[in-house]
LOKE-597797 format. One record per residue (C-alpha): x negated, z, y negated; residue in one letter. Coordinates in steps of 0.001 Angstrom, whole numbers, plus 500000, padded with zeros to 6 digits. Each point is the difference from the previous one (the first is absolute). Layout:
N
XZYA...
# end
This chain:
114
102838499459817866X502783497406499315X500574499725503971X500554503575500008X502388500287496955X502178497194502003X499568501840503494X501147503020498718X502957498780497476X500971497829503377X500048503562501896X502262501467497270X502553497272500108X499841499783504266X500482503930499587X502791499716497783X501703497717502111X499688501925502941X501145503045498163X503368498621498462X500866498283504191X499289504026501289X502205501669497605X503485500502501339X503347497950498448X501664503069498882X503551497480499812X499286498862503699X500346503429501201X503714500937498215X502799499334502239X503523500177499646X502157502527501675X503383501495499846X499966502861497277X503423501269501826X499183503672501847X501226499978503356X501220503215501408X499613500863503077X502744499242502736X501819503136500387X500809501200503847X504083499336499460X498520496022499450X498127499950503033X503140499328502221X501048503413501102X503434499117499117X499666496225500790X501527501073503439X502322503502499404X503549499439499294X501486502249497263X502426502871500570X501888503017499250X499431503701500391X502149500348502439X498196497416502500X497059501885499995X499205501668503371X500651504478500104X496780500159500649X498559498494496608X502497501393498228X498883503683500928X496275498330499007X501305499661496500X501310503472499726X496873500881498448X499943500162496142X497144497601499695X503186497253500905X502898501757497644X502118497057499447X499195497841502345X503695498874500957X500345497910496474X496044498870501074X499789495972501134X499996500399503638X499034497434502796X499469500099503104X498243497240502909X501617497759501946X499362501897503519X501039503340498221X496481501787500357X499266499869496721X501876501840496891X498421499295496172X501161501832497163X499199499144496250X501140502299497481X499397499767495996X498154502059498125X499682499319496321X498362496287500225X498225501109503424X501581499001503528X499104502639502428X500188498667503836X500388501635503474X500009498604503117X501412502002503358X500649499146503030X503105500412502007X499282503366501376X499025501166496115X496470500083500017X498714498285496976X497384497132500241X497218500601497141X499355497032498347X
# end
């Protein structure tokens, strides 16, 4: 009877042991991280104006011009406008409130959906 008192308090202890090594470190699985939100790279930072040169109204091409007739553009000559390199392309960001509305045409006016 003694023999199996000490089997069995040696099978508590071995289980205990065993038990405590399964359980997971709880401190082990924190990690540090950067609380900061990062928003979302807008489309004017993915380098759509990284090669346009900036200009005035009056460079922009008859043909966009008439585009931006339309009252969905009213005030478009006091907008930022750019255009590329080669010409082709013709951007045009305007203000609204805190929101920057942009088009994109090319030379013959068609606009380019983003």
């Amino acid at each position: 009877m003694k023999n199996i008192f000490i089997f069995l308090a040696g099978m508590f202890l071995v289980s205990m042991t065993a038990q405590a090594q399964v359980e997971p470190d709880t401190l082990s699985n924190v990690r540090e991280g950067n609380p900061q939100v990062v928003a979302p790279k807008l489309v004017q930072d993915q380098g759509y104006t990284k090669d346009m040169i900036r200009v005035k109204a009056a460079d922009i091409p008859a043909a966009v011009q008439l585009a931006l007739k339309g009252n969905e553009y009213n005030g478009w000559e006091d907008a930022s406008l750019f255009k590329s390199k080669s010409g082709d392309v013709y951007r045009i960001e305007m203000k609204d409130g805190d929101m920057t509305k942009t088009y994109r045409f090319d030379r013959r006016g068609k606009r380019i959906k983003e």
